[in-house]
C-alpha positions in Angstrom: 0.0 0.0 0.0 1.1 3.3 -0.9 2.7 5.5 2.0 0.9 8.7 2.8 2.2 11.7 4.1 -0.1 15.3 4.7 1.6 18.0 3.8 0.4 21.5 5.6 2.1 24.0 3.6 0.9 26.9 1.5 0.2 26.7 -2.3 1.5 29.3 -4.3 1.5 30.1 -7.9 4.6 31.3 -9.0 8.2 30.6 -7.1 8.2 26.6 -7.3 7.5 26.8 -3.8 5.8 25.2 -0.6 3.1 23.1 -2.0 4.3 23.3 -5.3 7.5 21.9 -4.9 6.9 19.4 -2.7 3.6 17.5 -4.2 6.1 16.6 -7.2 9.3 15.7 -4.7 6.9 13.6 -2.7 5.5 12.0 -5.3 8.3 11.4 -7.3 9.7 9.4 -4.4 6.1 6.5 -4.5 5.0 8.6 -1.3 1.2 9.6 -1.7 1.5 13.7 -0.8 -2.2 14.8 0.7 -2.0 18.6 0.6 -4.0 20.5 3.6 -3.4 24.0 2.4 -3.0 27.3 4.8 -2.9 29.9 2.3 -3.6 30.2 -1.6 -1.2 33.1 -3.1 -0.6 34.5 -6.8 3.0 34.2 -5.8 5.1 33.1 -3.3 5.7 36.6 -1.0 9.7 36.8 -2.6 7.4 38.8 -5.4 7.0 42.6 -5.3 3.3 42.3 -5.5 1.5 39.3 -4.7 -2.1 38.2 -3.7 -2.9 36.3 -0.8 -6.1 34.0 0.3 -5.2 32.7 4.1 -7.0 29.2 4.7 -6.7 29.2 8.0 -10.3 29.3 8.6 -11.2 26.5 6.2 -8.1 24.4 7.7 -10.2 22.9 10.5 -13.1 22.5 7.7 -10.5 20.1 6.1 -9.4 18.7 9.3 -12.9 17.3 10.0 -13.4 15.7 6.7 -10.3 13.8 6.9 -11.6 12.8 10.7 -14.6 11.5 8.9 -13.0 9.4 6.1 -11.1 7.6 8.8 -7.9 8.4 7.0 -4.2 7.4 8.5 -1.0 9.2 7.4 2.1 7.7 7.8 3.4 11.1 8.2 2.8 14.8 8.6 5.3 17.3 7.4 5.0 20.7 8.0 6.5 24.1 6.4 5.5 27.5 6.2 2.9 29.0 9.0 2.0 32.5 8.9 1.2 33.0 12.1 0.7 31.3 16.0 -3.4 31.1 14.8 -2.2 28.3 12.1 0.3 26.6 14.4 -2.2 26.0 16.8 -4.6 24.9 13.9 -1.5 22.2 13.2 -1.0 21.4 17.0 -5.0 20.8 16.9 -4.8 18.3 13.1 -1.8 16.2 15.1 -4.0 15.5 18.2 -6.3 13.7 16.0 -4.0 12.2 13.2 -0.6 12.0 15.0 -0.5 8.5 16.1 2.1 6.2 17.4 3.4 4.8 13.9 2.9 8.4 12.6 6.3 10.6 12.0 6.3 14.2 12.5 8.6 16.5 10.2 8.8 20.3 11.0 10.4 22.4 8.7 10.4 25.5 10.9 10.4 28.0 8.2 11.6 31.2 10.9 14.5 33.5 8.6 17.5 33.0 7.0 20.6 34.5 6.2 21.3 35.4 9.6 17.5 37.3 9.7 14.5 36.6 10.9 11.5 37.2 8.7 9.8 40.2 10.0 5.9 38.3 10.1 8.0 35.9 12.7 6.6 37.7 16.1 8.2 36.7 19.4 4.9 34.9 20.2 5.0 33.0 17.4 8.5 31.8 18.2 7.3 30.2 20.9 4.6 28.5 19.4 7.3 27.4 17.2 8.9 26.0 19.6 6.0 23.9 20.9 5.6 22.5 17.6 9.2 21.3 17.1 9.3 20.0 20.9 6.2 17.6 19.2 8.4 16.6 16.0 10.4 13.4 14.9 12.4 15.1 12.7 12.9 19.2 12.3 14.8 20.7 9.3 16.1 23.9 10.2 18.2 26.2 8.4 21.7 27.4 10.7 19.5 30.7 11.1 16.5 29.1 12.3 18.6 27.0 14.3 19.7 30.0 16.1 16.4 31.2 17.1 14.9 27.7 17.9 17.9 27.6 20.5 18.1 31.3 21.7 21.5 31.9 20.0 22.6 34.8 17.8 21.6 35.0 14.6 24.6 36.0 12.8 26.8 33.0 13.7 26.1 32.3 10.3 28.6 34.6 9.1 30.8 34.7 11.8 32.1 31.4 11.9 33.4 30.2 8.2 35.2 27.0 9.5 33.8 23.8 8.5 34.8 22.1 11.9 34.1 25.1 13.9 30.7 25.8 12.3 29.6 22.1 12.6 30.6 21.3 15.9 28.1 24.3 17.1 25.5 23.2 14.7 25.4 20.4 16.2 25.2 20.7 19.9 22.6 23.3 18.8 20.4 20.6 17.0 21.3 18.0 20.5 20.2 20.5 22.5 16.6 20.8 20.2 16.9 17.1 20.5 16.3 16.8 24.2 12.6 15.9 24.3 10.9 13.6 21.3 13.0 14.7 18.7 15.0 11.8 17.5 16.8 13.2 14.1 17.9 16.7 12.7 19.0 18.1 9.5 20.6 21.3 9.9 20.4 23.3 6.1 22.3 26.1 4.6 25.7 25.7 6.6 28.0 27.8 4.5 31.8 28.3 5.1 35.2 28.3 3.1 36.9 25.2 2.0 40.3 25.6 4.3 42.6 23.7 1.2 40.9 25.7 -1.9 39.6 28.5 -0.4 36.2 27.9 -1.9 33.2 28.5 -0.6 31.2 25.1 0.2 27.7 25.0 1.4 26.8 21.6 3.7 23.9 20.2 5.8 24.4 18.7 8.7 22.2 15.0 9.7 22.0 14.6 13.2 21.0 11.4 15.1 21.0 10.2 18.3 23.9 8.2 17.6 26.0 10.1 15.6 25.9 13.1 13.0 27.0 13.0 9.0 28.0 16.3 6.7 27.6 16.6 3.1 28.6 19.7 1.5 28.4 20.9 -2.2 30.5 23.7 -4.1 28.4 27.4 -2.9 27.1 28.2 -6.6 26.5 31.8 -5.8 22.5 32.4 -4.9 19.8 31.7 -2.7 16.5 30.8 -5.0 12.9 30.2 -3.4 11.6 26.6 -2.8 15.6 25.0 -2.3 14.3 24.7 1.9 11.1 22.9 0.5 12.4 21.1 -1.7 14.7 19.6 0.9 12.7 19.2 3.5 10.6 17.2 1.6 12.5 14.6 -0.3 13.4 14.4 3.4 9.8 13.4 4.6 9.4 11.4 1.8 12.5 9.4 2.2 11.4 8.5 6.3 8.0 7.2 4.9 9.7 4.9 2.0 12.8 3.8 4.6 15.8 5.9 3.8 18.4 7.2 6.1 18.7 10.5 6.7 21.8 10.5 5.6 20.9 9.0 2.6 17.9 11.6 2.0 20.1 14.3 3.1 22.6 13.5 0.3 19.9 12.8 -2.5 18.4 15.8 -1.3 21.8 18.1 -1.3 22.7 16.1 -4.9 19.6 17.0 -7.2 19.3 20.6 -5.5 22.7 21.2 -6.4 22.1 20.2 -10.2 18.9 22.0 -10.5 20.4 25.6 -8.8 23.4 25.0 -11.2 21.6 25.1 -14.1 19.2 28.1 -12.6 22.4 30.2 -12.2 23.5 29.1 -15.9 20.1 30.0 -17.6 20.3 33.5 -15.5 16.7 32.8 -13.9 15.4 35.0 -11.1 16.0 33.9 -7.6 12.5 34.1 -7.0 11.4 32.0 -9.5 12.8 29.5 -8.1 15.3 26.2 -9.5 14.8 24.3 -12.6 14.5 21.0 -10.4 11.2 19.0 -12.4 14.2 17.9 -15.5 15.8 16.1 -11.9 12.6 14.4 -10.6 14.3 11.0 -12.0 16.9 11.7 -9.6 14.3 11.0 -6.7 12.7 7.5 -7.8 15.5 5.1 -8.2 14.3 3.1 -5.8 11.1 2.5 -7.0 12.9 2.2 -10.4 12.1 -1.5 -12.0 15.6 -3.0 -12.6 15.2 -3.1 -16.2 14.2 0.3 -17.2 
């Protein structure tokens, strides 16, 4: 039977983003992706101008029809939430669907770049917290990393050594993993290559036993939809039995081809990464032998 996993994201038009993005990763991958939707938007909010439709009203609407089908998921996976009114909404669809076979991804979509986003309210923070104190797995960027664990944000340009930078990133994620989290991905870690002097950007899989990097040549940009992409090819890989480390480097591997090839065609940053001519890249494993 196929797995399941509902995805609680917003839907936007334009920016191969949130919904978007990870319908096709998740699918890709044999995982069934069952969208509950918090917002509808013209374009993902990158845009200068941009029209918005917040669901969070209808969410519970969803919520109960899904109660009434009797459906199981064998994970939820979470990303953007505009506000601590749709993380409670979540907190509410987990009490009902969340069971004990059930795995729990948060994507705690906070800031980045050493910011956090201005809608991300001190209240809301905390919320955020609650939500990731709930989760299996989180996914946070080194910037949201910071914030989840009360550092400073701009360690993410002050430290640019690989060892330095990953030995805090990881007592950061251990000390997020306290409760019921069991595995972290830290995203985004940039710093220079100490023999080349390049600039390398790596993830960081952390486990309760142990902790794997994989880093890939910076390519120069930050494009919308890279986080979601990750985030869910990492969901998608718990339900069909990968590692995290093996997700985390499939994930890292086709993002790196599809921003490569953004960055050659010269297309906007808020468009987001040519990733769909990749999709392949996700379903080996469901792959028959001979084709």
């Amino acid at each position: 039977m196929t797995k399941k996993i509902a995805v609680i994201n917003d839907l936007s038009g334009f920016g191969k983003c949130s919904l978007t993005a990870a319908i096709s990763a998740v699918a890709a991958m044999g995982v069934q992706p069952c969208p509950l939707p918090t917002a509808v938007l013209s374009a993902q909010t990158g845009y200068p101008s941009y029209y918005c439709d917040d669901y969070t009203d209808r969410m519970g609407n969803i919520t109960e029809e899904w109660q009434k089908m009797g459906v199981r998921f064998d994970g939820i996976y979470t990303g953007f939430l505009s506000g601590e009114h749709q993380i409670r909404k979540v907190l509410d669809f987990l009490d009902i669907f969340c069971r004990d076979d059930t795995f729990l991804l948060v994507d705690p979509v906070m800031g980045d770049n050493g910011s956090r986003y201005p809608v991300f309210t001190s209240r809301m923070e905390a919320e955020m917290r609650a939500l990731t104190e709930r989760a299996d797995i989180i996914t946070p960027n080194l910037t949201e990393l910071c914030l989840l664990t009360g550092n400073d944000c701009r360690l993410a340009d002050a430290v640019r050594d690989e060892k330095e930078i990953t030995r805090t990133a990881e007592e950061m994620a251990r000390t997020l993993m306290g409760g019921k989290t069991k595995e972290a991905v830290v995203t985004g870690i940039r710093y220079t290559d100490g023999e080349t002097g390049r600039e390398m950007m790596g993830n960081l899989a952390v486990t309760e036993t142990g902790a794997s990097f994989a880093a890939f040549p910076f390519i120069g940009d930050s494009y919308s939809g890279t986080g979601d992409l990750f985030a869910s090819i990492v969901a998608a890989g718990r339900a069909r039995g990968d590692s995290l480390s093996e997700a985390m480097e499939l994930a890292g591997s086709m993002i790196e081809r599809a921003i490569s090839d953004a960055v050659r065609d010269g297309v906007p940053r808020n468009d987001g990464v040519e990733y769909e001519r990749y999709l392949w890249m996700l379903g080996e494993k469901n792959r028959p032998a001979d084709a």
